[in-house]
N, C-alpha and C positions, 0 to 999 in steps of 0.2 A: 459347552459348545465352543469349539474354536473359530473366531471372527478372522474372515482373509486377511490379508494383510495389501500393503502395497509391495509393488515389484522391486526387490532385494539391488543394492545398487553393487558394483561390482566389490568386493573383496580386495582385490589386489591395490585399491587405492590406502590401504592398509600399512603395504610394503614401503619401503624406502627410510628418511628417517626421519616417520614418525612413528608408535605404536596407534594401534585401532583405538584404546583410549583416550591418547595424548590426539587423534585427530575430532574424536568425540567433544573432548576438553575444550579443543579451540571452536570447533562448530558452534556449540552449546553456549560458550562462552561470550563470543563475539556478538553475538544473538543478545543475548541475557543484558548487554553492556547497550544494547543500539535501542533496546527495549525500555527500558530504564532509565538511561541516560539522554535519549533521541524523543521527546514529548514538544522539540520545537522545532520552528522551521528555520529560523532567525542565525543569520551566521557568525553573531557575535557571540551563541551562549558561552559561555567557560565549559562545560562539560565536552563539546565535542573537543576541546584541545585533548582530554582522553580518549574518548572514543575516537577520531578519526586514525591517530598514528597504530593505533594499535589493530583497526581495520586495516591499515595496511600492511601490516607486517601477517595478521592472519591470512590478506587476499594471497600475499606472496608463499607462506607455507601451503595453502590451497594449491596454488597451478602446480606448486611440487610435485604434490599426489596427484594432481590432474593430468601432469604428463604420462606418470608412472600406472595412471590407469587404461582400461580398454573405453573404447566410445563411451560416453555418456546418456548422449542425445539430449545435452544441452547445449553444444558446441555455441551456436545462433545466438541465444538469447543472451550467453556472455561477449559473444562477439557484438553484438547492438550496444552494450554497457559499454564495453572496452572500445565502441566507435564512435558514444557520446566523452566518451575521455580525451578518445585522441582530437573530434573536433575541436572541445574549449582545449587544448593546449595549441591545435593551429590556430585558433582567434586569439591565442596569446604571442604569435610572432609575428615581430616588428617591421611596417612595411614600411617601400620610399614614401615622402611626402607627398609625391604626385599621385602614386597609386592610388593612397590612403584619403585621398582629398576625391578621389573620381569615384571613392566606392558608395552606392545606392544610400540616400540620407543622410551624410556629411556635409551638405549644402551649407546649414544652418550654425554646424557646429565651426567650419571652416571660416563662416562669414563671422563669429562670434570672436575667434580667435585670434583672426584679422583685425575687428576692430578693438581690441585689448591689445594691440601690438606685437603679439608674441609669434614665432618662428613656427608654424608648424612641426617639423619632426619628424619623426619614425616613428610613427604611431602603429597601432596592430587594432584587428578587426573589432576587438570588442572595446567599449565604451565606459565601461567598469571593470578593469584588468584586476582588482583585486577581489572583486566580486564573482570574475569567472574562474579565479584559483579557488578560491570558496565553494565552487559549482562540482570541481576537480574533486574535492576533498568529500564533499556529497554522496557521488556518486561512488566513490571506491566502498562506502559500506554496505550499500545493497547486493556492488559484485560482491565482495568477499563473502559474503552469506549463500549467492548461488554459487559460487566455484564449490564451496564448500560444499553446500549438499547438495553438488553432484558427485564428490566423491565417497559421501556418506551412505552408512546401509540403511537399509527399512527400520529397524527401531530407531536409532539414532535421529530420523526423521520427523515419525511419531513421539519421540520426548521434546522435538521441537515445535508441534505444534503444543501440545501439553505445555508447553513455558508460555505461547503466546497467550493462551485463554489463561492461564494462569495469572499472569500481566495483566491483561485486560478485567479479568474479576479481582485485580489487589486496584486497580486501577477506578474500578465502579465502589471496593469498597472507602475511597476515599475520596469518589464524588459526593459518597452520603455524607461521612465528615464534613467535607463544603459545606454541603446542607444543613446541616445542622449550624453549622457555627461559621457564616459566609465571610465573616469579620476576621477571621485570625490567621492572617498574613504568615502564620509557618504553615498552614498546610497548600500552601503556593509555591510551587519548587520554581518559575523562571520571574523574570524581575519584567516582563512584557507579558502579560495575560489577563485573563477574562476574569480578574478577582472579584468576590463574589460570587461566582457560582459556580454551577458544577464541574471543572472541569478536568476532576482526577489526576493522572502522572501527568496528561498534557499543559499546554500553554493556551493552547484554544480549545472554547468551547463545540465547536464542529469538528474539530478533529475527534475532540471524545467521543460522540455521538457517532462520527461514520467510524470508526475502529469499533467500539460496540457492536454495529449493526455487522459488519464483518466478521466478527468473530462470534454469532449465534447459532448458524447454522452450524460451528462444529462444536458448541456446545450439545446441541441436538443429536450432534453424529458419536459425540463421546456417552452420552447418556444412552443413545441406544447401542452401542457397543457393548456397554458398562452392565446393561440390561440384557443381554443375551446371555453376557458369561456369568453372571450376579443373581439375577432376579431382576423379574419386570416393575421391581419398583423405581430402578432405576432410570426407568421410562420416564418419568413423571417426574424425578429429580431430574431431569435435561431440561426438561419441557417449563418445569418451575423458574429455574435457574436463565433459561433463555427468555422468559418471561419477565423476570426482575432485569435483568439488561434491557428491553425493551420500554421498561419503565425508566432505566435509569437515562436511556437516549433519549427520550421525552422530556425527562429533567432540564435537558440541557439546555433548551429554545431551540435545537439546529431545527433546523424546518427538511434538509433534505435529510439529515440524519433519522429524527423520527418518523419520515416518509418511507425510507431505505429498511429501518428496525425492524417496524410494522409490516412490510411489504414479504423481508427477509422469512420471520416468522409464520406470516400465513398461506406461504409455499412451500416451505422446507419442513416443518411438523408436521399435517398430513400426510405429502409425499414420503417424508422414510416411514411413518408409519405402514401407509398405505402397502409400501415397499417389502416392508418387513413381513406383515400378513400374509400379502399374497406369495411370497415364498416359501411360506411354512404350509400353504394350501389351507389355513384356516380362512377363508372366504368369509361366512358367515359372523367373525368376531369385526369385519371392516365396518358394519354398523353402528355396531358401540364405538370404535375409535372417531370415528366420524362425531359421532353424537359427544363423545367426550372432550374432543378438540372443540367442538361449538361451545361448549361447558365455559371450557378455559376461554374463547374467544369474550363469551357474553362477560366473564370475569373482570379481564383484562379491560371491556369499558367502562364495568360500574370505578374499577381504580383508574381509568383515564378522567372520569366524571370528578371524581373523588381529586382530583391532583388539579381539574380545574378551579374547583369549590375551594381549593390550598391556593390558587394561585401560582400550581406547580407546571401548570402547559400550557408556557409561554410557546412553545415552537405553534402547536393547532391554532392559537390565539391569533399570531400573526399569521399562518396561511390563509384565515377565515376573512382577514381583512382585504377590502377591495385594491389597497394598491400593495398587496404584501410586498410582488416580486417588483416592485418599481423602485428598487434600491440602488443602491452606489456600485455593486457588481453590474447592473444591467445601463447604468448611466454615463460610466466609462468607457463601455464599448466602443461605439464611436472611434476614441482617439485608440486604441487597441486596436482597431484594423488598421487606422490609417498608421501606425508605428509598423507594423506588417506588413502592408503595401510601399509605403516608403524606401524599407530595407530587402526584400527581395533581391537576389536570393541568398545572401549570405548571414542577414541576421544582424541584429546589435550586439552578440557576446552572451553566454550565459552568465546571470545574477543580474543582468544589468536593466533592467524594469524600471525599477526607482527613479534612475537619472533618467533614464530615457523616457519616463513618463511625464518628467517637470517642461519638457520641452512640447509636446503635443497638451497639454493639458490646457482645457478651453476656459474661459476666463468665471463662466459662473462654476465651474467645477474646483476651484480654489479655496481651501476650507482649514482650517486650522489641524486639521491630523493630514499625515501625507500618505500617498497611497502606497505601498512595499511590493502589492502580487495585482496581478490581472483578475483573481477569482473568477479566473479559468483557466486551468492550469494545459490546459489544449493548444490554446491561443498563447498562453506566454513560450511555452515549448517555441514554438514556431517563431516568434516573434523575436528572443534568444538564438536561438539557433540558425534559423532561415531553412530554405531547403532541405538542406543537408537534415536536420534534426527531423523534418517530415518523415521522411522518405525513411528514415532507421524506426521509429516510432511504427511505421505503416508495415515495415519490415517482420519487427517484433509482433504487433498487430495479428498477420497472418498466419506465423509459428501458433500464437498462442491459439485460433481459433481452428486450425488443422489439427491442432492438440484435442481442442474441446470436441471436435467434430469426429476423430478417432473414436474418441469414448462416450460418443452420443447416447448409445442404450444406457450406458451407464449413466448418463447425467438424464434423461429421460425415467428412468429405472433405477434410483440406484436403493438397489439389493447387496447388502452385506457390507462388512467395513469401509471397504478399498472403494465402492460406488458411494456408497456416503462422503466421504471423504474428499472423495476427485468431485463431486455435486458442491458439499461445502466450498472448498478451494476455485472452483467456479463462481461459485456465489460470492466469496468472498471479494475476488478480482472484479465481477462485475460490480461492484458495489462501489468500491474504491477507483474505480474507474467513472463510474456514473458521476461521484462525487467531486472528482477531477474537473466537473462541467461547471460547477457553481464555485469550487474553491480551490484549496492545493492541497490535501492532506498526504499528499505522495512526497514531499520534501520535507516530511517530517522524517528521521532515520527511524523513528518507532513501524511509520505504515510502510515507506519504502522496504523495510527488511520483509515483513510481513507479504508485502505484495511479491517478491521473490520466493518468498516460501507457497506461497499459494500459488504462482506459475510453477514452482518446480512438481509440488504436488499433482496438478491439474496433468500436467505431462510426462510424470514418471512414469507411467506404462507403456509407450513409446520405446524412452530409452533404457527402459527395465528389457524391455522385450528386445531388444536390439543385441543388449550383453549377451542376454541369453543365450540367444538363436548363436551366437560368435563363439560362444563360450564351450556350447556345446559340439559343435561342428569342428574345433581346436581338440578337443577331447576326442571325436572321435578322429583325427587326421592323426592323433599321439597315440593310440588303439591299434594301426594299421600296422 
């Protein structure tokens, strides 16, 4: 049985000079590097001095073939990237010192500088000028992955999601290694992280956990694909395998991540199954799948049980307790609005959180670790950026849910690969987005790429169908 596909991207991004391989090569490639190399958020690691130049040299052969192709019908959502670039390079240019002294929350800083003697200057809008070139270098790898597959076709697509679950299960299987041996400082790739425990290619333990819980539902969607064209044992290898992920995000302590795993799982297995049946008109086998998914459910507690009795579900452990969420993310808030209120509307600079947090930070909140992110990655957006960052975020926002909102049956329904798929990659986005609320795992270049691949996914029907409709109407005006 042949599984649909997604919508074929145009061909002629093909032409010019690169061949259809050599554009595959850098897709795949650039991916492969952000995946692998990108498990932190921190902008001192040494790896992105690889990865970033070489993001940019990929983003720049991308627009090549992106000129040289027909619409996309991603124009938007590179243009939001390409508008958070250009704001940190305008919060990187140098104002008068009166300007620069008048602009919103410079009070304290001006009054600081004063009383150290020093000349104020031509200073520029942002507060960590090396921190928002940092921000710069961020953000070109998530575009270079979407220019690119916009200009990429439908399989080359689908081998990119095959690398990410790929990633992600070489990634769970060296959470286990963790496990096993928490003590041994080589199987810890960044020199800032969660040593001792699980936390796979990454640096933080929540990031493994919410990339996990993302990447289940297309495990579920490759297993039932896998099962159509295979044999339906392949059913049950999805179902297994997204199952063991689900244990291994529980491993971690993340509390939103095993809430997100868990949650993932017990919507997206039924529904494709459910999916699946009722499109073959087998009505009657919806029973047993039913009853066999409660099987696996009732399974998956005796081993949640089992992982308590280990000592292994620290995350359930601490949601059980009465002051779980009464932590350091939810204690800072506080000085996090008022850094927000302060700078309206232009922002303290992207990167610049750190410094700008030493200054609002109230006197019992002073502790020997310093704080780096908001762990809310909403609030630091805005807080960074000011307006401006709002307002393109709110922008993106709406493309993506007129996307979702196109392919409603299908995310409601999805029947056959291409609805699995665009459901998964929905699910996906929502997940990492959810998780945006408690932490950052989108600055990581691993979820960031990811989170591009899953918007282009969610929306490639749009602009599959757009080529089309152009493509064909060209063909017949060349007929006439």
């Amino acid at each position: 049985m042949q599984s649909p596909s997604l919508p074929r991207a145009n061909r002629a991004s093909a032409k010019g000079p690169g061949t259809p391989f050599f554009t595959k090569a850098v897709f795949l490639g650039i991916l492969a590097l952000a995946l692998l190399l990108g498990g932190s958020g921190r902008g001192d690691v040494v790896s992105l001095v690889l990865l970033r130049p070489l993001a940019a040299l990929a983003l720049a052969y991308g627009l090549v073939q992106l000129r040289g192709a027909q619409r996309t019908g991603f124009a938007l959502p590179i243009m939001a990237f390409t508008a958070l670039i250009a704001l940190a390079v305008i919060q990187l240019i140098p104002l008068p010192p009166g300007l620069w002294a008048a602009l919103p929350g410079r009070e304290s800083l001006v009054a600081g500088q004063e009383a150290a003697g020093l000349a104020l200057g031509w200073q520029p809008i942002s507060v960590a000028p090396m921190a928002t070139v940092n921000a710069i270098g961020a953000f070109i790898v998530p575009l270079a992955v979407l220019v690119l597959f916009a200009v990429c076709d439908d399989q080359t697509r689908k081998q990119a999601v095959l690398l990410v679950c790929a990633f992600m299960l070489l990634s769970a299987g060296m959470a286990a290694l963790q496990s096993i041996a928490p003590g041994a400082s080589i199987l810890y790739f960044y020199a800032s992280t969660n040593e001792g425990e699980p936390v796979g290619l990454f640096a933080n333990r929540n990031h493994q956990a919410v990339m996990l819980a993302a990447i289940i539902p297309f495990i579920l969607a490759l297993g039932e694909r896998f099962g159509e064209e295979n044999g339906p044992h392949f059913f049950w290898i999805g179902r297994i395998a997204a199952l063991i992920l689900v244990g291994f995000a529980v491993m971690t302590g993340s509390r939103s991540g095993s809430v997100l795993a868990v949650a993932v799982f017990a919507i997206a297995a039924p529904l494709f199954a459910e999916a699946r049946i009722a499109a073959s008109g087998r009505v009657a086998n919806l029973r047993k799948v039913r009853l066999a998914i409660l099987g696996m459910a009732a399974a998956f507690l005796v081993a949640v049980a089992a992982l308590f009795m280990l000592g292994g579900g620290a995350a359930f452990e601490r949601l059980a307790e009465k002051d779980s969420f009464a932590d350091l993310r939810f204690q800072i808030l506080p000085d996090v609005l008022a850094m927000i209120s302060n700078s309206v509307p232009l922002g303290w600079g992207f990167g610049s959180f750190p410094e700008v947090y030493e200054i609002y930070e109230r006197r019992e909140m002073i502790q020997p670790a310093y704080i780096n992110h908001a762990h809310n990655d909403w609030l630091e957006v805005i807080s960074d950026g000011g307006i401006a960052a709002a307002l393109i975020m709110l922008v993106l926002g709406v493309w993506a849910m007129r996307a979702a909102w196109a392919n409603i049956r299908q995310l409601l329904r999805p029947r056959g690969d291409e609805g699995r798929m665009r459901f998964a990659a929905f699910a996906g986005l929502a997940i990492l987005l959810a998780a945006s609320v408690f932490d950052y795992p989108l600055r990581t270049p691993a979820a960031s790429v990811s989170f591009v691949l899953f918007l282009g996914i969610l929306a490639a029907q749009r602009g599959g169908a757009g080529r089309s409709s152009r493509a064909s109407k060209s063909g017949a005006r060349a007929g006439r």
